[in-house]
MMTF fields as JSON, N, C-alpha, C and O atoms, coordinates in Angstrom:
{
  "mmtfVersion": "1.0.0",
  "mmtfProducer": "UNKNOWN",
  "numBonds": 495,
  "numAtoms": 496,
  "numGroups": 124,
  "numChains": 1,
  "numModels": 1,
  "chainsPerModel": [1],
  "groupsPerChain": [124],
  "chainIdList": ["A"],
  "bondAtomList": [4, 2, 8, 6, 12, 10, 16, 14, 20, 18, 24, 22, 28, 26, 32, 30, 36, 34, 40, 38, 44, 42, 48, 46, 52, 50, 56, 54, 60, 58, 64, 62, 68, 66, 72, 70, 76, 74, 80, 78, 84, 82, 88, 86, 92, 90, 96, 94, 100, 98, 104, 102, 108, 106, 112, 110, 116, 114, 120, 118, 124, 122, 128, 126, 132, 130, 136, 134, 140, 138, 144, 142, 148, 146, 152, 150, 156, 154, 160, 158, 164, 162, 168, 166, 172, 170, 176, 174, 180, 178, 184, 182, 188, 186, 192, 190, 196, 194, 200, 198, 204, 202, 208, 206, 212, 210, 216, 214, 220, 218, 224, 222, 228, 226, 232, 230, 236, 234, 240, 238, 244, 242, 248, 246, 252, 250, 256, 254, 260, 258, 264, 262, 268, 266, 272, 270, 276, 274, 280, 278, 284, 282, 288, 286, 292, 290, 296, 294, 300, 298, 304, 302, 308, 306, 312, 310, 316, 314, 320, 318, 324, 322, 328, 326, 332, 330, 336, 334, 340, 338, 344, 342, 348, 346, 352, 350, 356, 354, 360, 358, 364, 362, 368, 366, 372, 370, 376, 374, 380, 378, 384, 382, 388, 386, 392, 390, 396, 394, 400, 398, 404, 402, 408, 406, 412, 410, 416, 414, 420, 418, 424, 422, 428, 426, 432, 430, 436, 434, 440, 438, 444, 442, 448, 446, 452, 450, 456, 454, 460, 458, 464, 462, 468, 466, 472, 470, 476, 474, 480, 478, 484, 482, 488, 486, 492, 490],
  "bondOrderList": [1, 1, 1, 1, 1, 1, 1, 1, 1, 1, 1, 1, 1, 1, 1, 1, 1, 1, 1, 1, 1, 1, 1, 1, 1, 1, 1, 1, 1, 1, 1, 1, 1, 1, 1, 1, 1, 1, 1, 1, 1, 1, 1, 1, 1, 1, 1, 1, 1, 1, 1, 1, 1, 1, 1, 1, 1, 1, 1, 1, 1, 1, 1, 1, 1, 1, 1, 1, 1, 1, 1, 1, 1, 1, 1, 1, 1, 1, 1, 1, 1, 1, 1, 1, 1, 1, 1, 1, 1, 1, 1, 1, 1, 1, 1, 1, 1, 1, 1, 1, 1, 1, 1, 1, 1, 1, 1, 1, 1, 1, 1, 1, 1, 1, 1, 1, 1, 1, 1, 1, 1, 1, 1],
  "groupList": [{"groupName": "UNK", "atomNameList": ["N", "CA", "C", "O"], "elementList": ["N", "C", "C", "O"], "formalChargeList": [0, 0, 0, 0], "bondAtomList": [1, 0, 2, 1, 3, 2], "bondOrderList": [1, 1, 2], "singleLetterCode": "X", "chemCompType": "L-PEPTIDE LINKING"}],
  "groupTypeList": [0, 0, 0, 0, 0, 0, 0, 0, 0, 0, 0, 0, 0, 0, 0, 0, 0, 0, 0, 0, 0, 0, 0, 0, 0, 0, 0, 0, 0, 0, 0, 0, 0, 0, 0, 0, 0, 0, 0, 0, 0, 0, 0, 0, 0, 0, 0, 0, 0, 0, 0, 0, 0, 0, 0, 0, 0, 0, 0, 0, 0, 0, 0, 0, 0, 0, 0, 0, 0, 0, 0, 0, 0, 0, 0, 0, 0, 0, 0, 0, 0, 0, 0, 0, 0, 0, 0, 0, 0, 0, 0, 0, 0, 0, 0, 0, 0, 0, 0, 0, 0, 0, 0, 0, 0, 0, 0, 0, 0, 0, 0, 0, 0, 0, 0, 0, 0, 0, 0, 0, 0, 0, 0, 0],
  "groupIdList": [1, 2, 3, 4, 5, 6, 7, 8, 9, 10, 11, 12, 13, 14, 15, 16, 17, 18, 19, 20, 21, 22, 23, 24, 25, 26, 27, 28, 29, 30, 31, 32, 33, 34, 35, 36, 37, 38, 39, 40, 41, 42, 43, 44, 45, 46, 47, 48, 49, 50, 51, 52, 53, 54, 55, 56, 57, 58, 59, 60, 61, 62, 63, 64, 65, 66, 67, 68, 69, 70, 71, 72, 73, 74, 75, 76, 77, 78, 79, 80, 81, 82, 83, 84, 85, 86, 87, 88, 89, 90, 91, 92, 93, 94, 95, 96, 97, 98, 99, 100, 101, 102, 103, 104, 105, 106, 107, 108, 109, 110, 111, 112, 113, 114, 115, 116, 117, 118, 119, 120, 121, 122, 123, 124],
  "secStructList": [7, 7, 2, 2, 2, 2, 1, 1, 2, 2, 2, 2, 2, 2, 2, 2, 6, 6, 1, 2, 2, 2, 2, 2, 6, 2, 2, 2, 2, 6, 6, 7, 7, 5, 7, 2, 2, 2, 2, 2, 2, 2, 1, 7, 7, 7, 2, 2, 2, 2, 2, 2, 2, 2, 2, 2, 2, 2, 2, 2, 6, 1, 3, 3, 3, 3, 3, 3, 6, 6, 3, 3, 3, 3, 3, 3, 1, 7, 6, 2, 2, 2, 2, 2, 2, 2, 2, 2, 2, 2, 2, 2, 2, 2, 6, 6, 1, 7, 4, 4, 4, 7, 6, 6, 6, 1, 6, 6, 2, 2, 2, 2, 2, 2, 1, 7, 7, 1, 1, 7, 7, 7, 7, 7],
  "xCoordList": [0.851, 0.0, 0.898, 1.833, 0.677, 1.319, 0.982, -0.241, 1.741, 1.056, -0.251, -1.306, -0.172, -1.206, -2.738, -3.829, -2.717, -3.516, -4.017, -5.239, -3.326, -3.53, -4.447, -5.155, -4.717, -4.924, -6.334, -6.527, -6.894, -8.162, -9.299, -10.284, -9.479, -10.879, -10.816, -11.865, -9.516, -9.642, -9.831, -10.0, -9.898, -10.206, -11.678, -12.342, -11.743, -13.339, -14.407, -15.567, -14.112, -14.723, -15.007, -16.161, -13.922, -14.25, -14.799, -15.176, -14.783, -15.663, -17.2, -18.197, -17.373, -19.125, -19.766, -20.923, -18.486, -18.537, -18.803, -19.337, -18.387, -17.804, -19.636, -20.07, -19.991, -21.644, -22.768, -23.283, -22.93, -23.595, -24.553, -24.559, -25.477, -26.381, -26.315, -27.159, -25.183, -25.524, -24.449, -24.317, -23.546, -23.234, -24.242, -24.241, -24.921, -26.368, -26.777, -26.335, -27.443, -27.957, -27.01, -27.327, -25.637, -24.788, -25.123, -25.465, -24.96, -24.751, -25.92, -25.861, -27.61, -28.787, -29.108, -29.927, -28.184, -27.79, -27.585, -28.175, -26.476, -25.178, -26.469, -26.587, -27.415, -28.161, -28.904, -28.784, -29.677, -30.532, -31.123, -31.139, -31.483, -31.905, -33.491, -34.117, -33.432, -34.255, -35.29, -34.705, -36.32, -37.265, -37.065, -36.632, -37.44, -37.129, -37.976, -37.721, -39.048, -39.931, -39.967, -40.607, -38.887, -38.714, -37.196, -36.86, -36.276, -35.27, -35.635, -35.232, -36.535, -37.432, -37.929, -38.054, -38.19, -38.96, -38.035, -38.354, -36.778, -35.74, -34.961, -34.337, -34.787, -33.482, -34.381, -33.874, -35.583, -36.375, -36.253, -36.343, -35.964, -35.553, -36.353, -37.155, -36.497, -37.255, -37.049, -36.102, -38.205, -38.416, -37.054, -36.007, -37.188, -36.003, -34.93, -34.229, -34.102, -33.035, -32.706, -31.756, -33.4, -33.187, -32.599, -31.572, -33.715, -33.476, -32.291, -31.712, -32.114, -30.701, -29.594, -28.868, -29.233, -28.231, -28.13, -26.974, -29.285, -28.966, -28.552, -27.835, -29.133, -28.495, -27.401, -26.841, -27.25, -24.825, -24.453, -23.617, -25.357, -24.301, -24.552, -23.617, -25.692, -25.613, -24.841, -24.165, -24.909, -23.655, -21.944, -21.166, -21.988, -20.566, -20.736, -19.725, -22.088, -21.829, -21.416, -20.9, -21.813, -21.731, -22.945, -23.085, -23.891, -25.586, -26.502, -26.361, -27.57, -27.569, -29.677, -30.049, -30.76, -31.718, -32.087, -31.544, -33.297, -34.229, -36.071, -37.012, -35.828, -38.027, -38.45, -38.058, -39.762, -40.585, -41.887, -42.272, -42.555, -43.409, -43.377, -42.974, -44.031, -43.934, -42.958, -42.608, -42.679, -41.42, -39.987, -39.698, -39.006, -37.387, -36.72, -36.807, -35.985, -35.421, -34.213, -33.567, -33.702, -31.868, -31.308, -31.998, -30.147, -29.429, -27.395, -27.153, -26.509, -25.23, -24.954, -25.629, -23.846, -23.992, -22.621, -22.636, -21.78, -20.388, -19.881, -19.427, -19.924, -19.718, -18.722, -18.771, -17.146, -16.362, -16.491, -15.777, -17.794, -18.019, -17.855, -17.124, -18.856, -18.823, -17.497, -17.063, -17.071, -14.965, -14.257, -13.464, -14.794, -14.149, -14.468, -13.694, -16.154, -16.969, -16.568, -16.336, -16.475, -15.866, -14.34, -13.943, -13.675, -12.091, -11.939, -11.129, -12.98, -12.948, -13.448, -13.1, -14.313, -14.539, -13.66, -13.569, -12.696, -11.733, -10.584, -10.212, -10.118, -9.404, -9.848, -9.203, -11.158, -11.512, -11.355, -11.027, -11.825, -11.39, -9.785, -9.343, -9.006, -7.6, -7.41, -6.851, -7.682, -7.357, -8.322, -8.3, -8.724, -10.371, -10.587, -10.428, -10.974, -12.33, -11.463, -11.868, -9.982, -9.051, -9.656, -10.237, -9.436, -10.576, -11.314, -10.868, -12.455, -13.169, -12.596, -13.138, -11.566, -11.103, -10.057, -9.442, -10.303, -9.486, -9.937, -11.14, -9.166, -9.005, -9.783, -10.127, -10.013, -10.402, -11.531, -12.497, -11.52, -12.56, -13.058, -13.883, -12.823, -13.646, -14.87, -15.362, -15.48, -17.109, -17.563, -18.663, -16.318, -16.646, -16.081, -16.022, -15.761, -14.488, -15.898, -15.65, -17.293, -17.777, -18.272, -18.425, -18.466, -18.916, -17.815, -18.118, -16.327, -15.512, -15.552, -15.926, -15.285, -15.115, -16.343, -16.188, -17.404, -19.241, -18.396, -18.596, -17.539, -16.867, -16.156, -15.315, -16.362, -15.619, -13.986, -13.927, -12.807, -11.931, -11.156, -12.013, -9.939, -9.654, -9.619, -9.317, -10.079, -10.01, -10.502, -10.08, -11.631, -12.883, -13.944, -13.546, -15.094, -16.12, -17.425, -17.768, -17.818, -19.132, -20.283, -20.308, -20.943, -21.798, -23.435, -23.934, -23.863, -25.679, -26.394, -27.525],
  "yCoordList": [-1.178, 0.0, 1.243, 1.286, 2.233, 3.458, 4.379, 4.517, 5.409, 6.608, 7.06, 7.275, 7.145, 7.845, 6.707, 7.277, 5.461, 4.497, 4.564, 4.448, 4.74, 5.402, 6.455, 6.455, 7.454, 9.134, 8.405, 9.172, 7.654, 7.287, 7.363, 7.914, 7.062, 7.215, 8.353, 8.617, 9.252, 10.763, 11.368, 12.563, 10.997, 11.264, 11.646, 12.569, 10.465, 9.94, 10.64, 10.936, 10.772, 11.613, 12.776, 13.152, 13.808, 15.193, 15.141, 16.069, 13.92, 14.595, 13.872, 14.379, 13.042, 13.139, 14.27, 14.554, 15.21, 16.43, 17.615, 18.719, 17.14, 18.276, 18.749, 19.867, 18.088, 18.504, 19.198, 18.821, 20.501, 21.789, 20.991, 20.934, 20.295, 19.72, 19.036, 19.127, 18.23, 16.918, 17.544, 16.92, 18.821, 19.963, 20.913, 21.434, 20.982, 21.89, 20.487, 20.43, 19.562, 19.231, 18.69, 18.331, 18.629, 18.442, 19.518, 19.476, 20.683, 21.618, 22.036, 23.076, 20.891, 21.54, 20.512, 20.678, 19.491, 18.06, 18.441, 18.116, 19.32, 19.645, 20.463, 20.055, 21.437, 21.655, 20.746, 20.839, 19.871, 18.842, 17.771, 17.669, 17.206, 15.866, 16.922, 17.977, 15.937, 16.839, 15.365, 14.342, 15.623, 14.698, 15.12, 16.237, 14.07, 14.862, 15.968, 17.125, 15.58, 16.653, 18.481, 19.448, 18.224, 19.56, 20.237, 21.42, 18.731, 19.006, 19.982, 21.111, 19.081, 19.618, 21.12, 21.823, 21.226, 22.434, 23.765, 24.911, 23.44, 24.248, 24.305, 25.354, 23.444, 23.759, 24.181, 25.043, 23.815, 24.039, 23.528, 24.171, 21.93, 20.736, 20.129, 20.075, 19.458, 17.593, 16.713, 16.737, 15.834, 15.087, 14.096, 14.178, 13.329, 12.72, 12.836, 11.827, 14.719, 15.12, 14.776, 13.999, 15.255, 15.087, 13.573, 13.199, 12.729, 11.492, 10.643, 9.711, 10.975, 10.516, 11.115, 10.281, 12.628, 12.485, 12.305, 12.238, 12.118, 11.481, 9.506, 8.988, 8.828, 7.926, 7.232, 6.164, 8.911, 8.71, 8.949, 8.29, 10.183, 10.117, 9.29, 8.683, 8.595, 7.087, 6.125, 5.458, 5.959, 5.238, 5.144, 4.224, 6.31, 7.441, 6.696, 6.512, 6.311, 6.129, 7.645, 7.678, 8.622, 10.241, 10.752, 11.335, 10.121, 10.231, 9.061, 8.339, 9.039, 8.155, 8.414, 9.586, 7.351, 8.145, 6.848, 5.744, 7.409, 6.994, 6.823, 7.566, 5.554, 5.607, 5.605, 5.138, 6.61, 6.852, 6.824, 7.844, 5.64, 5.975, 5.331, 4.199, 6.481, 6.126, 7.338, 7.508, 7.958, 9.044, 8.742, 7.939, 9.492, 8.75, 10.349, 11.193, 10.45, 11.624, 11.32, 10.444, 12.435, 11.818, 12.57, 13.446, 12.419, 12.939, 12.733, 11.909, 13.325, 13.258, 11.894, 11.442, 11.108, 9.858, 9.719, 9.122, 10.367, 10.544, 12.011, 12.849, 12.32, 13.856, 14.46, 15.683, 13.438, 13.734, 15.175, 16.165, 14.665, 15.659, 16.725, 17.528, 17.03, 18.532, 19.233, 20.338, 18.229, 18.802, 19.417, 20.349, 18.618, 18.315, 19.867, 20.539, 20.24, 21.548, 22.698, 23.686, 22.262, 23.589, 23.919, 24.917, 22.609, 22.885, 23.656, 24.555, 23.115, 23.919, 25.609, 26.479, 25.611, 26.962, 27.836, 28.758, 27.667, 28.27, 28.063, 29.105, 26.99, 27.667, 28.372, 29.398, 28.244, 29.2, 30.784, 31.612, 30.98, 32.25, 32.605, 33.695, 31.33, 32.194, 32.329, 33.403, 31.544, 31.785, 33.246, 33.524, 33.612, 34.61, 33.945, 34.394, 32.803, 32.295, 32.312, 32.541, 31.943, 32.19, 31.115, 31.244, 30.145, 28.838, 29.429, 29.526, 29.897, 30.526, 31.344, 31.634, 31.414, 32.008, 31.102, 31.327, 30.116, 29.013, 28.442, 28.199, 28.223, 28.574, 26.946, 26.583, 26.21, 24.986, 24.391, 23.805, 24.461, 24.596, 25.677, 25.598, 26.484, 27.873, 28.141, 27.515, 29.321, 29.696, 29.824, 29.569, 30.31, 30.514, 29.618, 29.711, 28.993, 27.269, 26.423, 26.06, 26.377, 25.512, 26.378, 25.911, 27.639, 29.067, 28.75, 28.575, 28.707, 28.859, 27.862, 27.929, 26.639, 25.373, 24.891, 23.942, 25.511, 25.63, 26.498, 25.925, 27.514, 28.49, 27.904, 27.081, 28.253, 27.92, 28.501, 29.711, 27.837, 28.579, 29.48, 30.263, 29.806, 30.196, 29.238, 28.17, 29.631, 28.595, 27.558, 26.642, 27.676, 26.648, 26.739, 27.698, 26.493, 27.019, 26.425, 25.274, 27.437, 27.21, 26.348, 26.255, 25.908, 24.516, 25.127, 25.417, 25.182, 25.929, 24.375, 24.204],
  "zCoordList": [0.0, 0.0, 0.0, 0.799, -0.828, -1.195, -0.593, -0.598, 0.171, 1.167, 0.359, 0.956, -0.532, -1.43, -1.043, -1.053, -0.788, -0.613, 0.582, 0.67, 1.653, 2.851, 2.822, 3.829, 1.942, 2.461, 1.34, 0.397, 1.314, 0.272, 1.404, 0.912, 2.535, 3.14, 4.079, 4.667, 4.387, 4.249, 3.398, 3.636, 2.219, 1.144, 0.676, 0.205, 1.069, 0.655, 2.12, 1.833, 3.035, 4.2, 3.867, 4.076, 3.173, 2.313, 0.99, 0.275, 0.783, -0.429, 0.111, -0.404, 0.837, 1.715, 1.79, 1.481, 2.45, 2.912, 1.666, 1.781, 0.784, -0.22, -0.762, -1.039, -0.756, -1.582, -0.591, 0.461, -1.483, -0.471, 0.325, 1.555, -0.592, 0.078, 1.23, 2.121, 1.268, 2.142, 3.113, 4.166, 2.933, 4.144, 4.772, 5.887, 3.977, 4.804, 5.658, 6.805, 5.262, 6.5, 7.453, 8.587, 6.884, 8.403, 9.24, 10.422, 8.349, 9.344, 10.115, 10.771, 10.086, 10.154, 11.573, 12.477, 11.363, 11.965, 13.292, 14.322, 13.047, 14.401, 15.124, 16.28, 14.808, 15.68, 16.788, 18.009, 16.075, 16.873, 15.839, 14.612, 16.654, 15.29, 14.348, 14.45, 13.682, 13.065, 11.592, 11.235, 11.232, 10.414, 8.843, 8.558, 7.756, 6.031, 6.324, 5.989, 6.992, 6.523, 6.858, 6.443, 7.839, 8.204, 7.684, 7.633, 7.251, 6.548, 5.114, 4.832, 4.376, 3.07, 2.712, 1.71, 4.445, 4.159, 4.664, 4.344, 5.544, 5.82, 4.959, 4.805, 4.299, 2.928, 1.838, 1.121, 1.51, 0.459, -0.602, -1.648, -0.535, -1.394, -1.461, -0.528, -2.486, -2.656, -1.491, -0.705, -1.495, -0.247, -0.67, -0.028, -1.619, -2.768, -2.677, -2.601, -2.635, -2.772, -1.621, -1.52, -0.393, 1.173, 1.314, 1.881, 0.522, 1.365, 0.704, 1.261, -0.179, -1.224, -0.429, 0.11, -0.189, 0.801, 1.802, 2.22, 2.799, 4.01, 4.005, 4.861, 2.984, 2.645, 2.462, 2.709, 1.59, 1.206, 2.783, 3.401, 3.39, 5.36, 5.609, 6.131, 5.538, 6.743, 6.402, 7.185, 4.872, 4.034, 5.126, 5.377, 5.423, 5.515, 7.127, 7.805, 7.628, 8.957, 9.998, 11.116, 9.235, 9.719, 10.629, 11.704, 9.436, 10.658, 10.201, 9.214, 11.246, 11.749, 12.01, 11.943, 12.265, 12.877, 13.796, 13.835, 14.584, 15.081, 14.616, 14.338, 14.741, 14.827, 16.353, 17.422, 15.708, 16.972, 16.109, 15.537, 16.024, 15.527, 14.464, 14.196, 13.613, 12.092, 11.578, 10.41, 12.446, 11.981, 12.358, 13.245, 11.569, 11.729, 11.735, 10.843, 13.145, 13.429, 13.249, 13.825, 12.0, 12.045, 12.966, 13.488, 13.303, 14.285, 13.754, 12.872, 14.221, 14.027, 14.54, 15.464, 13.902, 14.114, 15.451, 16.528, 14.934, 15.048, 15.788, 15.008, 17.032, 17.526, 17.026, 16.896, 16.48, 16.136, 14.82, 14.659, 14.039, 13.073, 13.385, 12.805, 14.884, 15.152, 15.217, 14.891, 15.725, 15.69, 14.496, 14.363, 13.741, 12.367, 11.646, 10.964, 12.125, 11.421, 11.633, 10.936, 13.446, 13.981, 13.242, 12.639, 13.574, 12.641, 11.548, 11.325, 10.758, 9.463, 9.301, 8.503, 10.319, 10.473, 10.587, 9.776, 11.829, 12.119, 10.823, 10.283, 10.405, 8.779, 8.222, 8.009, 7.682, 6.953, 7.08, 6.231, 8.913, 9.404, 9.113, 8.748, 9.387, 9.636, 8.393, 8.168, 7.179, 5.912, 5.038, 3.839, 5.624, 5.375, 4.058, 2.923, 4.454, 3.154, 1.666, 0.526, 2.222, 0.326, -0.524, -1.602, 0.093, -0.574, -1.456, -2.599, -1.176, -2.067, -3.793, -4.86, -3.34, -4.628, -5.827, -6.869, -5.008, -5.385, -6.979, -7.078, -8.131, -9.452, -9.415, -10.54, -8.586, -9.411, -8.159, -8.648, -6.859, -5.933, -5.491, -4.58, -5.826, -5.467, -6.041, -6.98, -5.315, -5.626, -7.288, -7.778, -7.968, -9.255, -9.887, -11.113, -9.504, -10.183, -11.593, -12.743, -10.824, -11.611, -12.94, -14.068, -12.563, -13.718, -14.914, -16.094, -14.306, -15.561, -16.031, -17.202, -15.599, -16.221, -17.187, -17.956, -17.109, -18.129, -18.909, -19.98, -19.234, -19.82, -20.771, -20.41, -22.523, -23.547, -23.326, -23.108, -23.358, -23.315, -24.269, -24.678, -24.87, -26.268, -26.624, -26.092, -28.047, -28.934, -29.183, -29.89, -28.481, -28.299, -29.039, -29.7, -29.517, -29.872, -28.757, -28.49, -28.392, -27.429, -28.069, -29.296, -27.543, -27.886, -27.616, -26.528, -28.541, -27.581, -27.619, -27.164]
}
C-alpha cells in the first residue's frame, strides 16, 4: 500500500462532505436531530433530494436516525463531526475564506469550467 492508498478514506470523508447539500444538513444536523420533513422544508428541497443524501451520510456512517413511531429523526452519528466543522470553520477564518477564490474549488471554479476557453467554440 502506497502513502497515497492510505490518504483514500480521508479522502473519501471530504468529499461526503464536499456537496452543499448533504453539508447543509450536516450543518442543520449539528443543531438537533431533526425529520425529512422539516429538513425539506428548511433547505427548500425535494423530499427525494433530502433522502438521497442522508443515505450517502448514513452510508458514511456520519448520521444516523431513530423511529418513533412512524417518523425517523436523524441525528449526528459521530460527535467527532462537530470537531471536524468547527475545525474547518476556524481555517476558513484564519485563511479569510481564500478557498473561495481558489481557481479549481472555489465559488466561481464551476462558472468557468461551463466556460468555452480560447479557442474553443461554445456549444448551444
Amino acid at each position: 500500500m502506497t502513502s497515497l492508498d492510505g490518504l483514500a478514506p480521508a479522502a473519501a470523508l471530504f468529499h461526503s462532505l464536499a456537496d452543499p447539500v448533504r453539508l447543509s444538513i450536516v450543518q442543520r444536523l449539528a443543531r438537533g436531530e431533526v425529520r425529512v420533513v422539516d429538513l425539506t422544508r428548511e433547505l427548500g428541497l425535494a423530499q427525494s433530494t433530502v433522502s438521497k443524501h442522508l443515505a450517502c451520510l448514513r452510508g458514511c456512517k456520519l448520521v444516523d436516525y431513530r423511529a418513533e413511531g412512524r417518523q425517523s429523526f436523524y441525528f449526528i452519528a459521530a460527535p467527532e463531526l462537530l470537531d471536524l466543522l468547527r475545525s474547518a470553520e476556524h481555517l476558513l477564518t484564519a485563511t479569510d475564506r481564500a478557498v473561495a477564490l481558489c481557481p479549481v474549488y472555489g465559488v466561481d471554479a464551476a462558472v468557468r469550467s461551463e466556460q468555452p476557453g480560447p479557442g474553443t467554440v461554445a456549444r448551444a
